[in-house]
N, C-alpha and C positions, 0 to 999 in steps of 0.2 A: 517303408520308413527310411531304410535306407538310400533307396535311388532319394530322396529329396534331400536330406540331409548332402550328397554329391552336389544334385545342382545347386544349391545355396552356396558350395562352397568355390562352381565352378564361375559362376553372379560374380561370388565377391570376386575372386583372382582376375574376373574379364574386367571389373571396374576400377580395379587398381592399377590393371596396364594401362588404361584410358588416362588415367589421374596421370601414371608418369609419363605416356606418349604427350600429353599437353605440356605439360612443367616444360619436357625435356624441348619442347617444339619453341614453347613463349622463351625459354634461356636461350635458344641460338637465335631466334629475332633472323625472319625474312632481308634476304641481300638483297641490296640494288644495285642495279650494272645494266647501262643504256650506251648507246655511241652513235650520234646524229652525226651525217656525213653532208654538212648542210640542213638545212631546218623545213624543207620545202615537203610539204603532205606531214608534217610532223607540228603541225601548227596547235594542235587540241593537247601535246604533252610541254607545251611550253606557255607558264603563262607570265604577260607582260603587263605592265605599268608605266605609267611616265609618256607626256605627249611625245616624247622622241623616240621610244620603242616600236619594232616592228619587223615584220618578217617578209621582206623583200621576195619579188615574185621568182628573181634567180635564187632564191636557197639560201643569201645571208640573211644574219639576223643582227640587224643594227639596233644600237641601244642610245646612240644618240645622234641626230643630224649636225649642223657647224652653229643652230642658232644660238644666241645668249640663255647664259642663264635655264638651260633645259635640263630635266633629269631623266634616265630609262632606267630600268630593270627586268630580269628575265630570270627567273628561276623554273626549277623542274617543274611540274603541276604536283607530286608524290611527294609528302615528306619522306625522310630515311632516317631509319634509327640505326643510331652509331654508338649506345650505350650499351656495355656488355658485362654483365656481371659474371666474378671466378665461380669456378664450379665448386672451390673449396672455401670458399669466404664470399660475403656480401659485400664485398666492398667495390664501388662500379668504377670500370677504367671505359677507353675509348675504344672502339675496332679502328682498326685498320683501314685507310680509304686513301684512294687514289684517284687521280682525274687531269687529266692533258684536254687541250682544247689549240687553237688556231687564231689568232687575231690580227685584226688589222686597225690602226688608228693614221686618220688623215686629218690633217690641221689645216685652218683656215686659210693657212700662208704658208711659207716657209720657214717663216719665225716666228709665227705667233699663235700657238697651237693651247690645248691645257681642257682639263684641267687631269685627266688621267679615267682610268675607271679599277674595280676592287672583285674579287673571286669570293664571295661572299658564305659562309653558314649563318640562318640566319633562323628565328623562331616562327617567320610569318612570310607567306608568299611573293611579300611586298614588302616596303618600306615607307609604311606611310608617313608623312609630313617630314620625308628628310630634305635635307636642304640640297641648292647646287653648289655649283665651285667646289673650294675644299672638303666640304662635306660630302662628295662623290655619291649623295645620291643613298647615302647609308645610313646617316644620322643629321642630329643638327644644334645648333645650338644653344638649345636647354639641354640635351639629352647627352651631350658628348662628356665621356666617361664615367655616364650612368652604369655601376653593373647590372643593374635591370634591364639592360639591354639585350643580352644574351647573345653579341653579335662579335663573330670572328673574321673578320677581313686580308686577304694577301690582298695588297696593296701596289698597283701599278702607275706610279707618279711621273708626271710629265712635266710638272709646274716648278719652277727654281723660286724660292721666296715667297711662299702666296703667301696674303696677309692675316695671319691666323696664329694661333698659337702653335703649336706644332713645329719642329726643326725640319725643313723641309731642304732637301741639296736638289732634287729636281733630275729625273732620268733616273727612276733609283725600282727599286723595289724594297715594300714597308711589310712586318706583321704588324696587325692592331687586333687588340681585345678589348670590345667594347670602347674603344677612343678613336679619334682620328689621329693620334699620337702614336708613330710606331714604337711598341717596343722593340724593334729591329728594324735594320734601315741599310740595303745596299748598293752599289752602283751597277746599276746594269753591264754585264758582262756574262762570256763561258768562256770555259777553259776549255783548251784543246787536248786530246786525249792521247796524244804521243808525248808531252810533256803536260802534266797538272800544273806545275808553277805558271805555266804562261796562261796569259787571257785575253781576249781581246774584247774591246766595250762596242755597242753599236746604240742605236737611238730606236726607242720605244717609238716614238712618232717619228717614223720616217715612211708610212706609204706602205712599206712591204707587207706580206704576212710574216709572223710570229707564232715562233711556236713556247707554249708550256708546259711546264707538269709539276705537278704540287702532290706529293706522297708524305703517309702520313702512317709512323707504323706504330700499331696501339702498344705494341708488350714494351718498346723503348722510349714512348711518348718522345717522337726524334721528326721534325719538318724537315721535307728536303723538298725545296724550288730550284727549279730547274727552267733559264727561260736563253732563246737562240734563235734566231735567221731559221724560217721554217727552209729555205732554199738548201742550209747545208746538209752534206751527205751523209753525214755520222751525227750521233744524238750524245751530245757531252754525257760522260762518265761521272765527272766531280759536277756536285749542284753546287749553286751561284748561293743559297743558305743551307746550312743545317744545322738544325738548334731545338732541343730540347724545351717541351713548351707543356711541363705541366697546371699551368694554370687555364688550357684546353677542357678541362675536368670541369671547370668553375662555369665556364663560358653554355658548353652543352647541355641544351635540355633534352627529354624525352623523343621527343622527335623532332627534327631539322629540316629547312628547307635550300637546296644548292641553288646556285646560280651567278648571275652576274650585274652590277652597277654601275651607272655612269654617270657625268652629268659635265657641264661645262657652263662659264662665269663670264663677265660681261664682255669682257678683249679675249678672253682664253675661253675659245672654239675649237674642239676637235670633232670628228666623227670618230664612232667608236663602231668596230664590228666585229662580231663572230662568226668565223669561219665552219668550224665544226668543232664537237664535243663529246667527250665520252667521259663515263664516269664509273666507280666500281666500289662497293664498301665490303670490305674484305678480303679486297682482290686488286692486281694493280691493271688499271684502266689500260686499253687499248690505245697503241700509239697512233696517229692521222698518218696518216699519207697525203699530202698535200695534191696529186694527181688525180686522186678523188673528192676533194670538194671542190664549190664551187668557184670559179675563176674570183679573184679579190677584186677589191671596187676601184675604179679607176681612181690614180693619185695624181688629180686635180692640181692640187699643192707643187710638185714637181713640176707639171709642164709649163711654168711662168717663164722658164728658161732662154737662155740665147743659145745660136748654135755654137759646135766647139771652136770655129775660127775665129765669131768674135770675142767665145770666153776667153783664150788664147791672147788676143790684141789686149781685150781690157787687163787682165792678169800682169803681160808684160808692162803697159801701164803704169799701172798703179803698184809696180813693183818700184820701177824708176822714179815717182813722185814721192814714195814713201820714203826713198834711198833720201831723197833732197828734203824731203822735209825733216828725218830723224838729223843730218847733218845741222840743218838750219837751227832745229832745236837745241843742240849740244853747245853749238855755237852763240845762239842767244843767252843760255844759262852760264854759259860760263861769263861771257860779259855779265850779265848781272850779276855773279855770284863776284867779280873782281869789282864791282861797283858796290855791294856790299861790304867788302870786306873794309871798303874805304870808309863805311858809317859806321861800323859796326860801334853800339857804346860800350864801355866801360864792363858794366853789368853782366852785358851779354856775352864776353868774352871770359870772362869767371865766373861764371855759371853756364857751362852749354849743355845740358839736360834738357834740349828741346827737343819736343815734340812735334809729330807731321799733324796737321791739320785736320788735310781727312779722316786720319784715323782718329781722332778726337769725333770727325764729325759721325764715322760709322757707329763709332763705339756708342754714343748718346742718337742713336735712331735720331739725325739731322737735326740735333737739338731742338728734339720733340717737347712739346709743353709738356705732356703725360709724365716726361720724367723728369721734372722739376721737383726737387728736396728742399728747396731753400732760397730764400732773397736775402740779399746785404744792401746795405746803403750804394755801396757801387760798382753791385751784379750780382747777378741768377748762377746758383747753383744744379748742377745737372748729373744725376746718376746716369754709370758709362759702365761699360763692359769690354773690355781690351781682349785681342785674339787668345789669349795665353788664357782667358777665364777669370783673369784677376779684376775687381770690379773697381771702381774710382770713383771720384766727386769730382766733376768740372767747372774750376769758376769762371763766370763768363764776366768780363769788366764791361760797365757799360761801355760804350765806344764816346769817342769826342767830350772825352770827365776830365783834365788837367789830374785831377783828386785820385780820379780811378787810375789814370797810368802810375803817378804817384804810390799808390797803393798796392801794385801791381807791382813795381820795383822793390821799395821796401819789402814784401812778402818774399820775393826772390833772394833777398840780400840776405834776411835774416832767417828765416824756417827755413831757405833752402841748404844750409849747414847746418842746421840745428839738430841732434838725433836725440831724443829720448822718450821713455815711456811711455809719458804725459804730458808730450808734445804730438799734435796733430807733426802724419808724415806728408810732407811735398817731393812727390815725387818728380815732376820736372814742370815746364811751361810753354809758352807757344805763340808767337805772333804771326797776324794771317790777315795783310791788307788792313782796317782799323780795329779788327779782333785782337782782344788779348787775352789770354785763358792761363790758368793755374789748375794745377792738378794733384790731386790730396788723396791718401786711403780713403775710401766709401767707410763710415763707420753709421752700422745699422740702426743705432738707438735712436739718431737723431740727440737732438741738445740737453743742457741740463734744464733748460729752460722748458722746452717741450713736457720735461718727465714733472718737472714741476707744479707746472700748472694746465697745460692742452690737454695729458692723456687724462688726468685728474676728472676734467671735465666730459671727457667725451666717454670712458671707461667705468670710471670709480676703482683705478687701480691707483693707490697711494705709493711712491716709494718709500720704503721701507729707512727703517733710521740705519740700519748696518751699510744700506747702500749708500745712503748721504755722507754718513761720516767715513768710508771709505774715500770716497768722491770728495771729500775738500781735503784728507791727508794726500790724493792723486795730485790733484790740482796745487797745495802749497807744495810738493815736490818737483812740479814741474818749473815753478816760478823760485824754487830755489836755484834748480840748475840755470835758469836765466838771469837772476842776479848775482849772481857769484861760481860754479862752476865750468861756465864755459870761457873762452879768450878772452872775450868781449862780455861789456854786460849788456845787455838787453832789458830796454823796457817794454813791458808791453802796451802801455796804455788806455789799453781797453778790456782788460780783465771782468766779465760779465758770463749772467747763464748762457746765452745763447751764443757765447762762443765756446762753448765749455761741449764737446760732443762725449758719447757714452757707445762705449765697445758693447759688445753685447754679453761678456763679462761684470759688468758695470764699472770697466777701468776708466778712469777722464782722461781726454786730449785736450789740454786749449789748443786753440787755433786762432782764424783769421789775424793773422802779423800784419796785417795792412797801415797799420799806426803804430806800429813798433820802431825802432831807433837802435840803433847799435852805439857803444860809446866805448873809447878806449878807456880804461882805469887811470885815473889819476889825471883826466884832462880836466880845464877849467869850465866851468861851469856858465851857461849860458841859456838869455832868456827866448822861447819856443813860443808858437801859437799856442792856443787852448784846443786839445782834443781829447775825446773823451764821450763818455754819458753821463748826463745828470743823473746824481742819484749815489755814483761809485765813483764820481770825483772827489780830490782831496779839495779841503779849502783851499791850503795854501797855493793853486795852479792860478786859484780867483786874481792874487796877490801878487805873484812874480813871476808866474807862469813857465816856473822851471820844473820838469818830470824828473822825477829819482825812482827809486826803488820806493821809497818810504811812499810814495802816490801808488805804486804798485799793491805794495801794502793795504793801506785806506782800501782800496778797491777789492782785495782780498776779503778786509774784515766785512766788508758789507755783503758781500759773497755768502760769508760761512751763518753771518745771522741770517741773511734769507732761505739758506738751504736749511736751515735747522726751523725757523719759523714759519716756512712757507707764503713768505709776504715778499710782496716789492717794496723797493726801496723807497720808491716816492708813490704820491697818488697825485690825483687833480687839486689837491687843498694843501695844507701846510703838515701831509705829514710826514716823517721822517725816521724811517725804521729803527738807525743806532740811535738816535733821543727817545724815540716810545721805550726798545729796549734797557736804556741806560735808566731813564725813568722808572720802569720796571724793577730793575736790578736796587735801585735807590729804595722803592719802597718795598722791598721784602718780597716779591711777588713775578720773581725771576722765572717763574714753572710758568706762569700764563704766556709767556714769550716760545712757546713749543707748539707747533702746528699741533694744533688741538686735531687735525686727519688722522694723526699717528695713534689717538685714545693711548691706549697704556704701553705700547709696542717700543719701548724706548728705554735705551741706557740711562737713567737719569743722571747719573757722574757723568758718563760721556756728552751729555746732551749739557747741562750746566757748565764743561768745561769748553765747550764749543762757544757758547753766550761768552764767554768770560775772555778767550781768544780774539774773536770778532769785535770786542767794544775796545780791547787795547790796540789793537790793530786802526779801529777807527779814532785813536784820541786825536786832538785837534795839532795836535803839535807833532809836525814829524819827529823830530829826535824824540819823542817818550815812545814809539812807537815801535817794536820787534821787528828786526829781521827776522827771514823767510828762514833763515835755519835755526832760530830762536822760535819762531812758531811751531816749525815742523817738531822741534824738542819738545812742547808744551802739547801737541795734540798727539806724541806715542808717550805722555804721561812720564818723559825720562827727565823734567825740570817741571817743578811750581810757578804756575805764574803769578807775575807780577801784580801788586796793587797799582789800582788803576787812581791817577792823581784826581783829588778833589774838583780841580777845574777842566775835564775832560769836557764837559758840555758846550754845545754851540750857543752861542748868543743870539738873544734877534738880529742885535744889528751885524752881525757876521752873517750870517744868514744871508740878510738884506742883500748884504754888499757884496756876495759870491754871485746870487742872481742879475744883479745890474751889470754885472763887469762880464757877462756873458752871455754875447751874440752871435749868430750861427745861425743855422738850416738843419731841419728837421733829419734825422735818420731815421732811414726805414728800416733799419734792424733791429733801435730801439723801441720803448716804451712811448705812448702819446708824447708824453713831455720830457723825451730827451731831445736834444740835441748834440752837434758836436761843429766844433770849429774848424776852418779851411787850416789844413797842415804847412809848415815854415818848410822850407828847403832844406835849410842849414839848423842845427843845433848840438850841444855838445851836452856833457852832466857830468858833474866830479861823480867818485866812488859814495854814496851818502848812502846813510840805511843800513 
């Protein structure tokens, strides 16, 4: 009885060791650690993908030939698991993995080489359906920066600028996780080991071998790349990165597959090879000896060459033609620049805040359509990106417009001194052969006009009434400083939504000064063209066609009943926003005049005292009509406003005789039925208003 009682107990104790010899076996998780010295009889532990993969009868193992457009790949045949969980918590971290390898990259020319290739971890032995070029043969373009990707790439870039999303500087080394977008990015270089501050950079596609090593230590989650001339005698000390890369943890799965990617794009042709490979998880990989693998592939690319005497002849050369030609150049600029100085106008010489050209044209990608924000009656607007990161609006004037140079100077003359809140900033300008450009803060909203009524329709995002009535006390502040606290007074003449732009604050800027006027105080008063939009013109311009303040005004009030109604001023028929209003307000029935979008969202004091603002603003008579700092009083509630006189109302025959008395050409900034009339040269305007 007893000897059994023994062996049951000796059963259990043998199968509890078992239980923890396993535990303890699945927690350390089998290392891998290989070192091909060349790939030759080792053909069965590497598998490839991609019609430019292959393993060459000398021992390399190229992953792509020079043609277009091809992809390779080569990973281990074995995954490796590199998950490691603490002995004292579940909680999983990375092991430790190390791996050096050999390469050589030959491009189709001497210059025109690309697109790179990437040291990959990756979930699947392959990569199917990635793309070429920029996409290296690793992802593509549905997939790029899927985290379902599961894909960690070091990144070895050859290409300067390829056309993709991605900030690319070209001869660099990238980390990416899951994206073709490094989140790190550096210029190929090593540091030499008698001094660390110093470094010297060499070229990824230049023919030679290349050596790397990419270590990776799990307790510090710390990358260090290490990439150098396989020829030199010593192995740099300080690696070219190292950086801290816990979101390594997100990227790994269960088990991983190593290897490498390549591919190349339709002009950018490289051959891409591997030399030799070793790898190690847990352990740091064995360094190559370049004496032991296989001799590198001849560099083709290089031998296009002359020999040294006539590189020598041609050098000295084109040393001497350069001499004469940068002379020739100095020489020509500067006579032009003396032949300039002899035209220079008026304008130009009080305002020099020009700008260079090219950099207008780098900043706007060659004044790509793609980044076109807006059209005016007389040019296209262009989001721009200046080196400093600070972003811009470019206006582009049509060429060969009298109107548009016109418009072009005025805008200079007047916004380019003008500083305030609620004024669009001009930054400077630029003339360039029949180009003429203006250049303004980029402000993200886009217009008032936009938030009005485009996002309305395409969204079902209403603006809000705090934002509107913010947005016409911006706007009557900016147009007060233009009639009365700057030197000069300024009119703007075209006071409308769509020149009304919105910070993304919701602060308002007017803009476009292109019809704007400067006038000294107290000069006599004198009659102008008609300019303008139908709609937010004053009568009286119909009549004597002299611009004050008080037209300013007018165009104000029609402003504030649209932003508060959500209507245009005019339609295709006879209507008329301040008479429907005014008619409203006549028969008791002031509330239906409120963008019925807003439902119940509304100050109704603020919003009644807005209707009440705008129709005084609009009465037909300029003198009954507020200054801008009488309005600005009336909409922060600090003065009552004024009764509006009984004969505020437009007439038919007024009506009539505003539309016959003005003829012009359509504007493409306004509404169907605006127009606006050719601008006078000359004009002047008393203090009025």
């Amino acid at each position: 009885m007893g000897t059994s009682r023994s062996m049951v107990l000796v059963s259990l104790l043998f199968s509890l060791f078992l239980l923890l010899s396993v535990s303890k076996t699945r927690a350390q998780r089998p290392q891998t650690e290989f070192t091909f010295r060349g790939f030759k009889g080792n053909e069965s532990e590497i598998r490839i993908a991609g019609g430019a993969a292959t393993i060459k009868p000398d021992g390399l193992l190229r992953l792509t030939n020079r043609d277009s457009n091809v992809t390779g790949t080569a990973f281990y045949h074995k995954p490796v698991r590199l998950h490691k969980t603490n002995t004292n918590s579940t909680n999983a971290t990375i092991r430790s993995f190390s791996t050096s390898f050999v390469f050589v990259i030959i491009p189709s020319s001497s210059s025109n080489g690309g697109f790179g290739f990437t040291f990959t971890l990756s979930p699947t032995p392959n990569r199917p359906n990635a793309g070429s070029a920029q996409y290296l043969g690793v992802l593509n373009k549905d997939n790029n920066g899927d985290p379902r990707n599961h894909v960690f790439a070091v990144e070895f870039d050859t290409v300067q600028g390829a056309r993709d999303d991605t900030d690319r500087i070209g001869n660099d080394i990238g980390i990416n996780f899951n994206s073709r977008t490094s989140d790190m990015q550096e210029p190929v270089v090593y540091y030499l080991n008698d001094d660390l501050t110093k470094k010297e950079d060499f070229q990824l596609e230049s023919g030679n071998p290349i050596q790397a090593r990419i270590d990776y230590d799990g307790p510090t989650q710390t990358l260090n790349v290490t990439v150098y001339p396989a020829r030199l005698a010593f192995k740099p000390t300080k690696p070219l990165i190292s950086q801290k890369v816990p979101k390594l943890l997100n990227i790994m799965q269960e088990e991983m597959y190593v290897g490498f990617t390549a591919a190349t794009g339709k002009d950018q042709r490289s051959a891409h090879y591997i030399m030799g490979w070793s790898f190690s998880s847990g352990a740091i990989a064995k360094t190559l000896n370049l004496s032991e693998l296989p001799p590198p592939p001849p560099n083709t690319a290089k031998n296009r060459g002359f020999n040294s005497h006539i590189i020598v002849l041609i050098v000295a050369s084109s040393a001497v033609l350069l001499i004469m030609l940068v002379l020739l150049f100095f020489f020509v600029m500067y006579k032009h620049r003396l032949q300039q100085e002899d035209v220079l106008e008026d304008w130009e010489i009080d305002h020099p805040r020009r700008f260079r050209y090219r950099d207008l044209y780098v900043a706007t990608d060659g004044f790509n359509e793609t980044g076109i924000i807006g059209t005016g009656g007389f040019g296209t607007v262009f989001k721009g990106k200046l080196p400093n990161s600070v972003q811009i609006a470019v206006k582009k004037i049509i060429p060969n417009s009298m109107q548009g140079v016109r418009e072009f100077v005025a805008e200079i003359e007047s916004l380019g001194k003008l500083r305030h809140l609620n004024l669009v900033n001009l930054h400077g300008w630029c003339k360039h052969k029949k180009d003429l450009l203006l250049i303004y803060d980029y402000i993200p909203n886009g217009s008032l006009d936009s938030l009005l009524y485009t996002v309305p329709r395409r969204s079902g995002a209403v603006l809000s009434w705090n934002a509107r009535f913010q947005i016409a006390k911006g706007i009557a502040s900016g147009l007060l400083y233009l009639h009365e606290e700057w030197e000069q007074i300024v009119i703007h003449r075209d006071v409308k939504p769509s020149n009304v732009l919105i910070e993304s604050n919701m602060n308002p800027r007017l803009g476009d000064f292109g019809l704007a006027r400067l006038y000294e105080r107290g000069s006599l008063t004198q009659t102008t063209a008609l300019v303008g939009t139908i709609g937010y013109m004053a009568p009286e311009l119909a009549r004597n066609r002299k611009p004050s303040s008080a037209s300013d005004v007018f165009a104000f009030g029609v402003l504030l009943l649209e932003i508060v109604s959500g209507r245009k001023p005019t339609d295709s028929g006879n209507f008329f926003l301040a008479d429907w209003v005014m008619e409203l307000e006549m028969n008791g029935e002031i509330n239906s005049a409120i963008d019925p979008r807003l439902g119940s969202s509304y100050d109704d004091g603020e919003a009644r005292l807005a209707l009440a603002v705008g129709l005084l603003c609009c009465h037909q008579k300029p003198e009954s009509r507020p200054s801008m700092r009488v309005v600005l009083r009336y909409l922060n509630g600090d003065e009552d406003v004024a009764e509006i006189e009984d004969d505020w109302g437009f007439s038919k025959s007024s009506r009539s005789d505003f539309g016959s008395k003005f003829v012009g050409y359509v504007s493409s900034s306004s509404i169907t039925s605006s127009f606006v009339t050719r601008v006078s040269s000359t004009s002047h305007i008393s203090n009025s208003g």
